[in-house]
C-alpha positions as CSV (number, residue, x, y, z in Angstrom):
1,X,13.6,-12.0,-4.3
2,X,9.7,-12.5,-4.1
3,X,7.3,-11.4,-6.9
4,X,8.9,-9.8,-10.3
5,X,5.6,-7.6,-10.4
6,X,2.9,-6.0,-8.1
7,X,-0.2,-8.2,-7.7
8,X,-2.6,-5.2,-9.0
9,X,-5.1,-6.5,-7.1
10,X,-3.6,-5.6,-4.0
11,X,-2.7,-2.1,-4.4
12,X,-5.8,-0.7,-3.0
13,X,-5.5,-1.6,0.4
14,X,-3.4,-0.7,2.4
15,X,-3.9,3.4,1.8
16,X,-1.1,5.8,1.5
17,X,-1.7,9.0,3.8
18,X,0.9,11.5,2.5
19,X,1.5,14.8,4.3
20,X,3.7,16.7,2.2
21,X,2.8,20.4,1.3
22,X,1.1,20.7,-2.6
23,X,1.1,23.7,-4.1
24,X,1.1,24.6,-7.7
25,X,4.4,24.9,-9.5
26,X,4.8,27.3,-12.9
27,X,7.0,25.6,-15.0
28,X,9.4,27.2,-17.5
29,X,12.3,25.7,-19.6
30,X,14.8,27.7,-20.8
31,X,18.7,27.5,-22.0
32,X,20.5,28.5,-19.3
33,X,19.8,30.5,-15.8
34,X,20.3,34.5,-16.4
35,X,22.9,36.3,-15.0
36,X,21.6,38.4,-12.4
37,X,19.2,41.3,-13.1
38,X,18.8,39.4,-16.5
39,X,16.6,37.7,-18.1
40,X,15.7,34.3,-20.0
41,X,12.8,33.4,-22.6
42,X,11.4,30.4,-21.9
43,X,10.8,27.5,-24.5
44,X,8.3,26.0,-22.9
45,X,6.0,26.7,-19.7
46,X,3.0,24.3,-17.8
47,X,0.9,25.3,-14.9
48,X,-0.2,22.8,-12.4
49,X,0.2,21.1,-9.2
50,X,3.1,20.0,-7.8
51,X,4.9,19.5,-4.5
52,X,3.4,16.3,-2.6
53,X,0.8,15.7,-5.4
54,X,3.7,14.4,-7.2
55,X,4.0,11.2,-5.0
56,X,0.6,10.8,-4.8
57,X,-0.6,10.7,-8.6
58,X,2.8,8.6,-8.5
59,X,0.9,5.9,-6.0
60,X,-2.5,6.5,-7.5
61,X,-1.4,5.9,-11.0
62,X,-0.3,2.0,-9.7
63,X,-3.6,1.6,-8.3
64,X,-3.2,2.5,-4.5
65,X,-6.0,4.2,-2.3
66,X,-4.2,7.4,-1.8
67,X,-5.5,10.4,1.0
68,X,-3.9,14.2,1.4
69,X,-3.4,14.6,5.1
70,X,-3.0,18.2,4.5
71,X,-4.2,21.6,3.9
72,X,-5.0,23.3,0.5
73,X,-6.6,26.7,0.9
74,X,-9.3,28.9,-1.3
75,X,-8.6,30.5,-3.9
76,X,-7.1,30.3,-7.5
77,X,-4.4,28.5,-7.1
78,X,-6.4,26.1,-4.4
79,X,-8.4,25.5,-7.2
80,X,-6.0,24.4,-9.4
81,X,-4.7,21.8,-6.7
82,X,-8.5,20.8,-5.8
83,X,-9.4,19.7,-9.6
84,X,-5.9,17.8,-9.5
85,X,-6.6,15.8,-6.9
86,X,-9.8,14.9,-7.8
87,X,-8.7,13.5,-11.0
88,X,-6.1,11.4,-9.4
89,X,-9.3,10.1,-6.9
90,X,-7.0,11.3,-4.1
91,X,-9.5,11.5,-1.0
92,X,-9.1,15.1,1.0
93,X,-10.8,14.6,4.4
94,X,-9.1,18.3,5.8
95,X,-10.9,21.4,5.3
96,X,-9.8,23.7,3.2
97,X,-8.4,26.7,4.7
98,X,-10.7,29.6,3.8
99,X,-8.5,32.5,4.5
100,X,-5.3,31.4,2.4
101,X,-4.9,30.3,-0.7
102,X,-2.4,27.7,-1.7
103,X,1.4,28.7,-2.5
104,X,3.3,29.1,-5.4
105,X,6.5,27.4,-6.8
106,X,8.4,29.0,-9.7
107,X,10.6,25.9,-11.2
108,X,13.4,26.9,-14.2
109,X,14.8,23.7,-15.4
110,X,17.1,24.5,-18.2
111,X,18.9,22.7,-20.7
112,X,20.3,19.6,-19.0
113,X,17.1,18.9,-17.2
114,X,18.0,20.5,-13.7
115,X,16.1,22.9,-12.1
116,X,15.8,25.7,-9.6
117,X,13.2,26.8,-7.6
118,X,11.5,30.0,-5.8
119,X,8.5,29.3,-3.0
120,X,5.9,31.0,-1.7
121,X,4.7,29.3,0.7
122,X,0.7,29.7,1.1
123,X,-2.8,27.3,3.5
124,X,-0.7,24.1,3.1
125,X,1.8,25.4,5.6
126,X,-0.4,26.4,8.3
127,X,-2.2,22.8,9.5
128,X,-2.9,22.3,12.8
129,X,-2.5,18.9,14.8
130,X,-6.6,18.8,15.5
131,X,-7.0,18.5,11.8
132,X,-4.5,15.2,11.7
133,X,-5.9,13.6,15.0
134,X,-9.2,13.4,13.0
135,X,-7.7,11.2,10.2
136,X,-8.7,7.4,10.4
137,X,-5.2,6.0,10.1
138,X,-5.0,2.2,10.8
139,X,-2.2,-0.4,11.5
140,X,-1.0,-1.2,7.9
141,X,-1.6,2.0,6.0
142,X,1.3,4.4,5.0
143,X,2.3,7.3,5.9
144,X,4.7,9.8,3.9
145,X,6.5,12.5,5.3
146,X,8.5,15.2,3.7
147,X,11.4,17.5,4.7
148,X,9.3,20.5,3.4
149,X,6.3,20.0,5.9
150,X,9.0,20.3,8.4
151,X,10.8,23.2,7.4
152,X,8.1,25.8,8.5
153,X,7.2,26.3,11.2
154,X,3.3,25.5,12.8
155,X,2.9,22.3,10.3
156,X,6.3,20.9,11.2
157,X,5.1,21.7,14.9
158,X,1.9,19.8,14.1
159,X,3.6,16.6,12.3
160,X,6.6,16.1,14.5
161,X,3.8,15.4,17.4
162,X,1.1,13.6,15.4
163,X,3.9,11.7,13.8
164,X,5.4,10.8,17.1
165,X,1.6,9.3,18.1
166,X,1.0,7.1,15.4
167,X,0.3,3.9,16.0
168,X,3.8,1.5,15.6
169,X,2.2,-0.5,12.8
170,X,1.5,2.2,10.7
171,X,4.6,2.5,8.2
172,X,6.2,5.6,8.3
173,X,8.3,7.0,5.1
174,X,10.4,9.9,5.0
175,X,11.6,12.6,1.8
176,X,13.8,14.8,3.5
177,X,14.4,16.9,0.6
178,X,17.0,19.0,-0.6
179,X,15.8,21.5,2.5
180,X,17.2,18.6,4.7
181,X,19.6,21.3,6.1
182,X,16.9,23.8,7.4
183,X,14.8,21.5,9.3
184,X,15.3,21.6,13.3
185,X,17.4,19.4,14.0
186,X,15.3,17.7,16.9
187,X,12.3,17.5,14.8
188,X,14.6,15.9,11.8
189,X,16.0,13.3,14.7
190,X,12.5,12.3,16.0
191,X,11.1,11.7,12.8
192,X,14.2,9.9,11.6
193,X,13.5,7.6,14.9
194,X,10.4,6.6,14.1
195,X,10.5,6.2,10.0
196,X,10.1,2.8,9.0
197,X,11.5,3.4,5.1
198,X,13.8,6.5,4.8
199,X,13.6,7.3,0.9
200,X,16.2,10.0,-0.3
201,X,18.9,11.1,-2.5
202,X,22.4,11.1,-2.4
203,X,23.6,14.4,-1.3
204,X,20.7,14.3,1.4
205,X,22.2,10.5,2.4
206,X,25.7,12.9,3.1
207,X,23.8,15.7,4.4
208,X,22.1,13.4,6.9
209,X,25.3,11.6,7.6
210,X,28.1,12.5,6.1
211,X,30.5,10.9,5.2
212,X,33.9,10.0,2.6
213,X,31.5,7.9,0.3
214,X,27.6,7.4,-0.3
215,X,28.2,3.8,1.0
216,X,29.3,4.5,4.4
217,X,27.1,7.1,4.6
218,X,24.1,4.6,4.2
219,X,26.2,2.9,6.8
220,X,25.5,5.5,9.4
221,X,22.4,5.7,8.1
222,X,20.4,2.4,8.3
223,X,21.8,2.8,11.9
224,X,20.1,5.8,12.7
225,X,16.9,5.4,10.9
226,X,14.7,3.0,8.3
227,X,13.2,0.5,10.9
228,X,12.6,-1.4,7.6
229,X,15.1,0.1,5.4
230,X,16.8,3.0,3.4
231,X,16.3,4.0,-0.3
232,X,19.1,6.1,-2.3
233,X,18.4,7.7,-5.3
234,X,21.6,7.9,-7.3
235,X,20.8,9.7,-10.3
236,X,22.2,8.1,-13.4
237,X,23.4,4.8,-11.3
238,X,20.2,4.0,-10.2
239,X,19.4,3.6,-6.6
240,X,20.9,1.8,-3.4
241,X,18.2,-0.1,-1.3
242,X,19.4,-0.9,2.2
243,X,16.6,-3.5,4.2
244,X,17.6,-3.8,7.6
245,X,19.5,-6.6,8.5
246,X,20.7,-7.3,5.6
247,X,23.3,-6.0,2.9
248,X,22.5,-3.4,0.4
249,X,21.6,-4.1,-3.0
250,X,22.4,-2.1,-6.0
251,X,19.6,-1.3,-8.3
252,X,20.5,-0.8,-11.9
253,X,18.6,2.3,-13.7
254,X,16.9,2.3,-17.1
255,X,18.4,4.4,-20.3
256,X,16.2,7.6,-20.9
257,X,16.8,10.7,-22.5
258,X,17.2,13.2,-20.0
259,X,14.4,16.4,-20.4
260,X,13.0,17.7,-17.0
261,X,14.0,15.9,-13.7
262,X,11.7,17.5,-11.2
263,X,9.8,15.7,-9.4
264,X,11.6,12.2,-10.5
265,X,12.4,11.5,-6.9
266,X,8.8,12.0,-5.5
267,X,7.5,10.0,-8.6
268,X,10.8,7.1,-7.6
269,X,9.1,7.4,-3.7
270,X,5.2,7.0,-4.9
271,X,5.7,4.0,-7.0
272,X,8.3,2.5,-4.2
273,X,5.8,2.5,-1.8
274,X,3.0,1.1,-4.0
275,X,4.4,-1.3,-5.1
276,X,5.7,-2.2,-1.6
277,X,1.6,-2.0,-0.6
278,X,1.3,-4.6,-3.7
279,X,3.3,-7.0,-2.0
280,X,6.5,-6.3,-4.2
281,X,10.1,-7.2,-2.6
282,X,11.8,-3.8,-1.9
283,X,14.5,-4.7,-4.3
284,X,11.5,-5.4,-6.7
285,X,9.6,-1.9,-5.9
286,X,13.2,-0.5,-6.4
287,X,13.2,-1.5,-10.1
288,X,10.0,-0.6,-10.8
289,X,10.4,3.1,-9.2
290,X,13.7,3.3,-11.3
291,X,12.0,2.7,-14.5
292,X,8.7,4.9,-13.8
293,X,11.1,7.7,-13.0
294,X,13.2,7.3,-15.8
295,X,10.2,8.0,-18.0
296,X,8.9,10.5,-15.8
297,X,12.7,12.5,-16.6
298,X,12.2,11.9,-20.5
299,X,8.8,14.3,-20.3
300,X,8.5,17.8,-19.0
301,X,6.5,18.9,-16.0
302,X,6.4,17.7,-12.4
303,X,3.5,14.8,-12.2
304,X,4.8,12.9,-15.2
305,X,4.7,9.6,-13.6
306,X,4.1,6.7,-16.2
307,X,1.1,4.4,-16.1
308,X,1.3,1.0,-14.3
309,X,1.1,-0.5,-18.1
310,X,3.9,1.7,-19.1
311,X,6.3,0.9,-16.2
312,X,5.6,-3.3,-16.6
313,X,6.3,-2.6,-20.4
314,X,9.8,-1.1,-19.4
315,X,10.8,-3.6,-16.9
316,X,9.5,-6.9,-19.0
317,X,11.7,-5.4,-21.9
């Protein structure tokens, strides 16, 4: 099975390119949804970043070399998602948009932890191919791809292509995302094509390719995509990690108490593909992205992804 943990060493190089759209997300936990025309009083709120800077203070907190290969914007919310970057030391070589400013996600999670969102979409929407064709990817680094950059319009334009152009040993991973259903479906099968580790959940495994039962729809699924392989996230039961080739392997999950879950999968995806980077086995990278997301659910807000101390301390005990 290879290496129990990820040489730390090793985590810097390769560099994780991720183009996913961050925006910041308002946070409010309350009881219950209100009835329509209603309302709710919250027990709790947060302000901060959120969408795609989840799974990259995910990989940055395990010691990888992460870079945004996107598009903030200017203005307040811009420069909330500028100052979070920068703290995670997540390198933005795109110029900001200077006539946008970055959107806005409205996130109720209520009292068993799931939640609901409301976008407004804002700059990180509207990047342009020429702006990727600059970046300085090489053969080794990864590249992470989510549903919700292909879900709108001129960046899924942009991505699709650039994507397509990448250089076949540059690792591609894909989040569809629970918008799986409103990307175009050409665009969703040319990615799907050319993605090396497909990372999801499972209603977006049926979505994709559905089926009677999650394990044949992995079946149809590690057929169409994951040149390397196919990661489930199964919610309670852990996650399913299919390698090509080769049979899947169930990966047990960690006991947590159950307080916010957004953003678990995007901090189960960062941590996968660091410690992948590390040198990890999959199955490996698979338990350590189960327990950092298992923490992550126990605390509330969307970049709640454990330390690399914190995660070794869970899996060694």
């Amino acid at each position: 099975m290879g290496t129990s943990v990820p040489p730390a060493g090793a985590l810097t190089v390769p560099r994780l390119f991720t183009l996913d759209t961050v925006m910041v997300d308002v946070v409010l936990v309350i009881d219950a949804l209100p009835s329509r025309g209603g309302d709710a009083v919250a027990s709790r709120h947060l302000v901060g970043a959120g969408g795609g800077y989840n799974v990259m203070s995910a990989a940055a907190r395990q010691g990888m070399a992460v870079v945004y290969a996107g598009q903030v914007g200017t203005g307040p919310f811009a420069d909330i998602v500028h100052a979070a970057l920068a703290g995670e030391g997540v390198v933005t070589p795109i110029a900001a948009d200077r006539e946008h400013d970055a959107g806005l996600c409205v996130v109720l999670v209520d009292r068993n932890g799931e939640r609901t969102f409301a976008t407004a979409p804002g700059a990180e929407t509207l990047l342009d191919r020429g702006a990727l064709d600059g970046l300085d990817v090489v053969a080794g680094d990864y590249v992470f791809l989510s549903g919700y950059s292909l879900v709108y319009e001129r960046i899924g334009t942009s991505v699709t292509r650039w994507v397509a152009d990448l250089d076949d040993d540059v690792i591609v991973s894909f989040d569809p995302g629970p918008r799986v259903a409103d990307i175009r479906p050409s665009w969703r099968t040319a990615v799907l094509e050319r993605t090396d580790w497909l990372l999801t959940n499972a209603a977006e495994a049926r979505a994709i390719a559905p089926r009677a039962t999650l394990d044949e729809s992995l079946a149809v699924l590690t057929g169409m995509t994951g040149r390397r392989g196919v990661v489930v996230h199964d919610g309670a039961a852990g996650c399913v990690v299919a390698c090509r080739g080769e049979a899947p392997w169930r990966v047990a999950p960690f006991a947590t108490h159950v307080v916010d879950t957004n953003g678990a999968g995007d901090v189960h995806d960062g941590v996968f593909l660091a410690a992948l980077a590390g040198g990890a086995e999959p199955v490996v990278a698979a338990r350590w992205a189960n327990a950092a997301a298992s923490i992550a659910i126990s605390r509330v807000g969307p970049a709640t992804c454990p330390t690399r101390d914190e995660i070794r301390g869970l899996v060694a005990g």
